[in-house]
C-alpha positions as CSV (number, residue, x, y, z in Angstrom):
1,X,-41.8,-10.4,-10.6
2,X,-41.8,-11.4,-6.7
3,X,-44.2,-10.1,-4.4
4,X,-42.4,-6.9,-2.3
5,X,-40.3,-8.1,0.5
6,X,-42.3,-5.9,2.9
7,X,-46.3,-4.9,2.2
8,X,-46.9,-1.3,3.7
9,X,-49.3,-2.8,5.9
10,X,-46.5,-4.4,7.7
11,X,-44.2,-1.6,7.1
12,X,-46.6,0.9,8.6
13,X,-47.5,-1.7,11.6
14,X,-44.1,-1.8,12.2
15,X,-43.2,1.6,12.5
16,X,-46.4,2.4,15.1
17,X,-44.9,-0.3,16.8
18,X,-41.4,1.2,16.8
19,X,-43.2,4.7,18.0
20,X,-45.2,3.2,21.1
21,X,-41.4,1.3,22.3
22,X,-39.5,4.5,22.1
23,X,-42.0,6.9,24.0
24,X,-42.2,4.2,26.4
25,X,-38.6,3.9,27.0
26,X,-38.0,8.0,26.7
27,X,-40.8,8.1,29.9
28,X,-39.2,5.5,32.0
29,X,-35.6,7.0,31.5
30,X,-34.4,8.3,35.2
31,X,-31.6,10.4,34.1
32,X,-29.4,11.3,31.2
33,X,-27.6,8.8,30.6
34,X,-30.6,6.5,30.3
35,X,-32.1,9.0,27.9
36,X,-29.4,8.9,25.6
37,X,-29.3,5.2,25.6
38,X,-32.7,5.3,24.1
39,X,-32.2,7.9,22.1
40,X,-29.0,5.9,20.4
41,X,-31.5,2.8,19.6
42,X,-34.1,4.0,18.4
43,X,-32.4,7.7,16.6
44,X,-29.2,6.5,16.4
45,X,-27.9,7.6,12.5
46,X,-25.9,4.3,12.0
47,X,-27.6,1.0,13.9
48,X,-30.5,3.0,15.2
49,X,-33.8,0.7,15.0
50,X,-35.4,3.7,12.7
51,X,-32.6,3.9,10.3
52,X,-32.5,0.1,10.0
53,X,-36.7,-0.3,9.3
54,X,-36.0,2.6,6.9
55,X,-33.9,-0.2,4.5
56,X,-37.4,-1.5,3.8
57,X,-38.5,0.7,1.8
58,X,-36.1,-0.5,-0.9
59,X,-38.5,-3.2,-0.5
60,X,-42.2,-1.2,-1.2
61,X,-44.0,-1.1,-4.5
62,X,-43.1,2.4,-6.1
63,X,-47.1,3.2,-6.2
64,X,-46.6,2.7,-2.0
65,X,-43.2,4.2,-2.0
66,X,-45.1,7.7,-1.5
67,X,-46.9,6.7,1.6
68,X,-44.6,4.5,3.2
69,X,-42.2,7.6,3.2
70,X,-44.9,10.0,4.7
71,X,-45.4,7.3,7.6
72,X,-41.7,6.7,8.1
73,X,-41.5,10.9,8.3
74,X,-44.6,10.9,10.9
75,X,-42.9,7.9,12.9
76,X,-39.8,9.8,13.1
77,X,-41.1,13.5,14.2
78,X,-43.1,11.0,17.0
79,X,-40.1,9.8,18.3
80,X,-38.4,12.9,18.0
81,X,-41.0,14.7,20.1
82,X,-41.1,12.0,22.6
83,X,-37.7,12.4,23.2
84,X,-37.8,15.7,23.3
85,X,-40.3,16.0,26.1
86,X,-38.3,13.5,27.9
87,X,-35.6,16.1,27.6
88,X,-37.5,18.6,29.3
89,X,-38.8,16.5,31.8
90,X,-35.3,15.6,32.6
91,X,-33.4,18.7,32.9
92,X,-36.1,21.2,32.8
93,X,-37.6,23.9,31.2
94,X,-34.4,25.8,29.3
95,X,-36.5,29.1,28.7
96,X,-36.8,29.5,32.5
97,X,-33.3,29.3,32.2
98,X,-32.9,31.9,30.0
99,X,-35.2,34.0,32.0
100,X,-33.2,33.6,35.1
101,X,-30.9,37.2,36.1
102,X,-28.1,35.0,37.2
103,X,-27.8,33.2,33.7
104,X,-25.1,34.7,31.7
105,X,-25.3,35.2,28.1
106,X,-21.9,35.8,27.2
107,X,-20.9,31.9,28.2
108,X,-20.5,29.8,25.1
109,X,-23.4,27.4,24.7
110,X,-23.8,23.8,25.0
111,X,-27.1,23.4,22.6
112,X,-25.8,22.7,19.1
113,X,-27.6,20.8,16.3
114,X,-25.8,17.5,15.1
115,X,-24.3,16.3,11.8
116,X,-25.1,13.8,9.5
117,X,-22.8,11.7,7.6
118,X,-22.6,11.9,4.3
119,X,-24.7,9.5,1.9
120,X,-21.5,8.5,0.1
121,X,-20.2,7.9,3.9
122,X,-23.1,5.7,4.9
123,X,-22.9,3.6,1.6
124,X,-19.0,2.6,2.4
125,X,-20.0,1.8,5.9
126,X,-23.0,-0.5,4.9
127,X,-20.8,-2.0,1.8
128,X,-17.8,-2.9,4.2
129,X,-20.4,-4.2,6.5
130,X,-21.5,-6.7,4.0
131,X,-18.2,-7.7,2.7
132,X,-16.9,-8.0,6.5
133,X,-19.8,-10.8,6.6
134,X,-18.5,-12.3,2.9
135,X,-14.8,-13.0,5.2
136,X,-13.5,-9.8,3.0
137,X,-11.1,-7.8,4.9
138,X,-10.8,-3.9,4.5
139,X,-7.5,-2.4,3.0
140,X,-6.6,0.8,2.1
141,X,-3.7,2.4,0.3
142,X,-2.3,5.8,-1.2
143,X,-4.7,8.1,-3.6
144,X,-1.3,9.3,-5.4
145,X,0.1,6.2,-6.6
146,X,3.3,5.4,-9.0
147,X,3.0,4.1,-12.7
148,X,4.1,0.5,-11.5
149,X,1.2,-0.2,-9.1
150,X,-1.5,1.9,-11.2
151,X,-0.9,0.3,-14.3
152,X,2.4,-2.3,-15.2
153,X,1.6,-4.3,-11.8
154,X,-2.2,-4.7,-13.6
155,X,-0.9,-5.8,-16.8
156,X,-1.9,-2.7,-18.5
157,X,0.8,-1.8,-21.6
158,X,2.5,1.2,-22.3
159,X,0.2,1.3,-25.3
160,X,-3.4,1.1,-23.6
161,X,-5.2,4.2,-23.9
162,X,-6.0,3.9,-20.1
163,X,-2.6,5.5,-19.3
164,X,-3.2,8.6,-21.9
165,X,-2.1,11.7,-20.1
166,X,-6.1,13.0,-21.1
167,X,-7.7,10.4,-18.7
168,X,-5.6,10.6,-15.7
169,X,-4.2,13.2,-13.1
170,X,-0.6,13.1,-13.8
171,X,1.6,14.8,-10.9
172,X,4.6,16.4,-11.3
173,X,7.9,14.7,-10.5
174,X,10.4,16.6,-8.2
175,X,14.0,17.5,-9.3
176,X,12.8,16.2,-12.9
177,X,9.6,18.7,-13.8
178,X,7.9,21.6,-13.0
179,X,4.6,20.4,-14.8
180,X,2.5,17.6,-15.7
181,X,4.1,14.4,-16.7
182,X,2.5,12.1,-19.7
183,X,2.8,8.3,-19.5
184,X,6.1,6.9,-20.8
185,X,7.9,10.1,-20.3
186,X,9.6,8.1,-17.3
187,X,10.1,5.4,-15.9
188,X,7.8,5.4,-13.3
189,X,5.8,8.9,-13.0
190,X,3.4,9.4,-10.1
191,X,-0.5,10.5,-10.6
192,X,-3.8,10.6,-8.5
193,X,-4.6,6.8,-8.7
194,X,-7.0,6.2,-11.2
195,X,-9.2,3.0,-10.1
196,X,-8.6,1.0,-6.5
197,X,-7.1,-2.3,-8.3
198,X,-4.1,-0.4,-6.8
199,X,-4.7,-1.4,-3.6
200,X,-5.0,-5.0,-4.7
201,X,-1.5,-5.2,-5.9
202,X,-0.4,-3.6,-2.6
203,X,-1.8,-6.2,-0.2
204,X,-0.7,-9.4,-2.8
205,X,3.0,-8.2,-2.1
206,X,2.6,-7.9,1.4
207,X,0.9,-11.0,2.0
208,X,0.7,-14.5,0.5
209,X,-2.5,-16.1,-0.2
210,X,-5.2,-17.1,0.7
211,X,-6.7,-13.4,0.5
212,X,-9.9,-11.9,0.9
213,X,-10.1,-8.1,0.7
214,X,-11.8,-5.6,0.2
215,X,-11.2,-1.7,-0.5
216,X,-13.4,1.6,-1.2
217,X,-11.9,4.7,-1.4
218,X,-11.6,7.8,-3.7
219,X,-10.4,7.8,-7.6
220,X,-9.6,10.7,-10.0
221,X,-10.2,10.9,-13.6
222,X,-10.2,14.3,-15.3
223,X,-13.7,13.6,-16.4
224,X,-16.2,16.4,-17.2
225,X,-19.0,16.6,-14.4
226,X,-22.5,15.6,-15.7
227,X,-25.1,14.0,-14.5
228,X,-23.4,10.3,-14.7
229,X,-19.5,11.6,-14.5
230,X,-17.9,13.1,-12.2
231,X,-13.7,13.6,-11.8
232,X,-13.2,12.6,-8.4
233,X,-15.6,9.2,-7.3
234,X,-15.4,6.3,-5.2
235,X,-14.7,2.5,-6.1
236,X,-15.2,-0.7,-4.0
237,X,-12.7,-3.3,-5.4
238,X,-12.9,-7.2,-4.3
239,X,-10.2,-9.3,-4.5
240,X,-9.9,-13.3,-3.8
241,X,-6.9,-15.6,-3.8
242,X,-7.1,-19.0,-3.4
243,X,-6.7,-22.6,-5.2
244,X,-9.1,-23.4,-7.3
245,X,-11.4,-20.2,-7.4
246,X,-13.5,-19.8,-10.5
247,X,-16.1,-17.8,-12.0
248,X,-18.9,-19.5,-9.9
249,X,-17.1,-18.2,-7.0
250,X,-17.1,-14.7,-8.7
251,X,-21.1,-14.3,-9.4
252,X,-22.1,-16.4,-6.0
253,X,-20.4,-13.4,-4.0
254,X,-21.4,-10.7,-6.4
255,X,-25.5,-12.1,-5.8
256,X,-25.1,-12.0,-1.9
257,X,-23.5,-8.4,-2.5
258,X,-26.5,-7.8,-4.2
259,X,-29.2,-9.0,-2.0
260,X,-27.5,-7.8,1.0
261,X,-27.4,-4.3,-0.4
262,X,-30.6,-3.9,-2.8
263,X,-33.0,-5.9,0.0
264,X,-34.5,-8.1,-2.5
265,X,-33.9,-11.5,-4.3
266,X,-31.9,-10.1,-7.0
267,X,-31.3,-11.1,-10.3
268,X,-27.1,-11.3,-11.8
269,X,-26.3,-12.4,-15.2
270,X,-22.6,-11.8,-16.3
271,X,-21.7,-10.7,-20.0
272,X,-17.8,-11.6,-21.7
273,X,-15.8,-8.4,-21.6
274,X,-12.1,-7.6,-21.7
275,X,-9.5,-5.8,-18.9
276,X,-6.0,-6.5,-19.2
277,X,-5.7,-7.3,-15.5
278,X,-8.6,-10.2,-15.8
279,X,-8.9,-13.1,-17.9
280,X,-11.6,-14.0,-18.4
281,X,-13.1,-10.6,-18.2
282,X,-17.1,-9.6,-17.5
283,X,-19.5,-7.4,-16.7
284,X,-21.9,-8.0,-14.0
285,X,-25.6,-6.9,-14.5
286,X,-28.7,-7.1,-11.8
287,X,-32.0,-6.9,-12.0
288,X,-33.4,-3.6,-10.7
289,X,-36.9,-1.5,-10.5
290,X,-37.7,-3.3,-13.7
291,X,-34.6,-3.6,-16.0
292,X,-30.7,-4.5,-15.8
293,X,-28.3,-2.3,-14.6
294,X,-25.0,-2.5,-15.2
295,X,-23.2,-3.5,-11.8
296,X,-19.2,-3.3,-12.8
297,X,-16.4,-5.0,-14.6
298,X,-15.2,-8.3,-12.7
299,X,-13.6,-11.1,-13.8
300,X,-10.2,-14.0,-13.2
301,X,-7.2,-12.7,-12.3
302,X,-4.9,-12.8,-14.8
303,X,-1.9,-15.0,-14.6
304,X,0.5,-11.9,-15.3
305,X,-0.8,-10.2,-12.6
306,X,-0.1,-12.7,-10.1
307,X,3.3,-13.0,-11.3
308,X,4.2,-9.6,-11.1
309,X,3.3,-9.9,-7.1
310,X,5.0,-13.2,-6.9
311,X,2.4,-15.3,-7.2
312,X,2.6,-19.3,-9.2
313,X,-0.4,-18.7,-11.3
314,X,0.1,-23.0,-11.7
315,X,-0.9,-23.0,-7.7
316,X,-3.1,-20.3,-7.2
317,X,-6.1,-18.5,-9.2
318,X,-8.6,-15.6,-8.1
319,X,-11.1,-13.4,-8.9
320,X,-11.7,-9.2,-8.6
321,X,-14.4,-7.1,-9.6
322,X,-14.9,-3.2,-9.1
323,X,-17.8,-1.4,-8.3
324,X,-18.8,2.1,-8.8
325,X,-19.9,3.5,-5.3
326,X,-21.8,6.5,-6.2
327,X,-23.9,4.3,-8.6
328,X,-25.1,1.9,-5.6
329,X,-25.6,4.8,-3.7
330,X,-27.9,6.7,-6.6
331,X,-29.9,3.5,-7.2
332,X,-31.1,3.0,-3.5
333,X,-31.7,6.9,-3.0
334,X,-33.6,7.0,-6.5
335,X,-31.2,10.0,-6.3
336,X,-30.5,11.2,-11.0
337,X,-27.7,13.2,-10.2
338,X,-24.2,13.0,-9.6
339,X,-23.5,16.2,-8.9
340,X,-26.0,16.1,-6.2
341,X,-23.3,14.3,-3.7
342,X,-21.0,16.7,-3.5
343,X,-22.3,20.2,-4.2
344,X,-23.1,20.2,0.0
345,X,-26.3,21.7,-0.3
346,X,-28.0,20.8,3.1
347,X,-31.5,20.6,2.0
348,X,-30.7,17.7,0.2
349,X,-27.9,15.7,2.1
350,X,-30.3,16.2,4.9
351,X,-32.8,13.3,3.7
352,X,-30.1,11.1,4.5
């Protein structure tokens, strides 16, 4: 194994460094506005210089995980204080305020407490991020899609047992029925899109290649929730179109994916699979905390697929892969449940 990418000796060094530059810049802020400025850098909940040391701690031995986090949590209530007393010092005492007869209650007040985004939030800004530095381009496209782009465009047979009406969200059709609507009953039935390969199809008729791209959104799948499943989840899909793109080209990007996200040098093997829209198919493994995880199913586009978009499959070859984004998410937040995400329980979203 590799020696941790940051030693809490330097992580802890670090963050009393952080603390002594942010209560020096909260005490030589002459107004507001210079106030917040600090506060932004050094609290900010995207790009602020406390969120971005707290990254290393992917990088900790787990027997220092426990400290490093108590530090981080003392660094943070330091800053916080700091600023706070800045605040004070700034616009004054707000109990004296309060006090004073000629302050009036009943006006509607201007102290509220801020919001957080959401984990699952954070992780798609961070993932398109690093694909944004790959060259990948975001896209987006609808959550109810049509039979055509959810399955036929992908190569995927009236036959395959992806398209039973039991695994996906089949809507109703208007004019033609009142209820839901199993696979084959029409020619082209709409449904709550099932993975975000969708969006793939979309952008290879709009454009011609070369293409990079990149889309995260929500999918549906009438799953029952457990600790691993859950019926509504997010994917990140790549897609790549070029001459001459092979498999190398596949597991180089999926590695930097890797180490950008993880913060370590991180181990990818790939493993033969089959999808009908690849050929050939894989999964995609890295090395994590000790032992493989699976990573997602990835692979070469397959020649049908570009010629339903119009493609020359003799001219041009590609690769995709799809991630799960609540699995990323769960393995850098050590968090074991699912569910955890999106029962909106404060106490825990607020440790993010």
């Amino acid at each position: 194994m590799s020696p941790p990418a940051m030693p809490l000796a330097k992580f802890v060094q670090t963050l009393e460094l952080l603390t002594e530059e942010a209560q020096n810049s909260f005490a030589q802020a002459s107004d507001a506005d210079q106030l917040d400025e600090s506060r932004v850098e050094f609290l900010g909940a995207k790009k602020g210089r406390l969120k971005l040391i707290q990254k290393d701690l992917a990088g900790i031995e787990n027997s220092e995980k426990p400290a490093a986090g108590k530090s981080l949590n003392a660094t943070k209530q330091a800053i916080q204080q700091a600023f706070d007393e800045a605040k004070k010092r700034l616009l004054g005492d707000q109990d004296k305020v309060v006090r004073d007869p000629k302050f009036d209650a009943t006006l509607p007040g201007t102290k509220f407490r801020m919001g957080k985004l959401h984990p699952i939030t954070q992780t798609i800004n961070e993932l398109k991020d690093i694909m944004g530095r790959l060259g990948f381009t975001p896209a987006q496209g609808p959550e109810v899609e049509d039979d055509y782009h959810n399955f036929q465009a992908l190569n995927i047979p009236m036959s395959h047992p992806a398209r039973d009406p039991l695994d996906n969200f089949y809507l109703s059709v208007a004019g033609k029925h009142s209820g839901a609507v199993a696979a084959g009953e029409e020619d082209n039935p709409t449904l709550m899109r099932s993975q975000t390969s969708t969006v793939q199809i979309r952008e290879m008729e709009r454009i011609d290649p070369p293409i990079r791209m990149v889309s995260l959104g929500r999918v549906y799948r009438p799953d029952t929730a457990d600790w691993s499943h859950y019926p509504m989840f997010h994917q990140i899909e790549g897609l790549m179109i070029d001459k001459s793109v092979t498999l190398a080209d596949l597991k180089t990007v999926l590695k930097l994916f890797a180490t950008s996200y993880l913060g370590d040098e991180v181990p990818i093997r790939i493993r033969p699979s089959f999808f009908p829209f690849t050929e050939p198919s894989v999964e995609a493994d890295y090395y994590w905390d000790g032992k493989w995880v699976e990573f997602g199913g990835a692979g070469i586009v397959d020649p049908n697929v570009l010629k339903s978009v119009g493609y020359d499959p003799e001219k041009y070859s590609g690769f995709a892969f799809g991630l799960g984004i609540e699995r990323l998410c769960m393995i850098r937040h050590q968090i074991t449940d699912i569910r955890y995400l999106f029962t909106n329980d404060v106490r825990f979203l607020r440790q993010f």
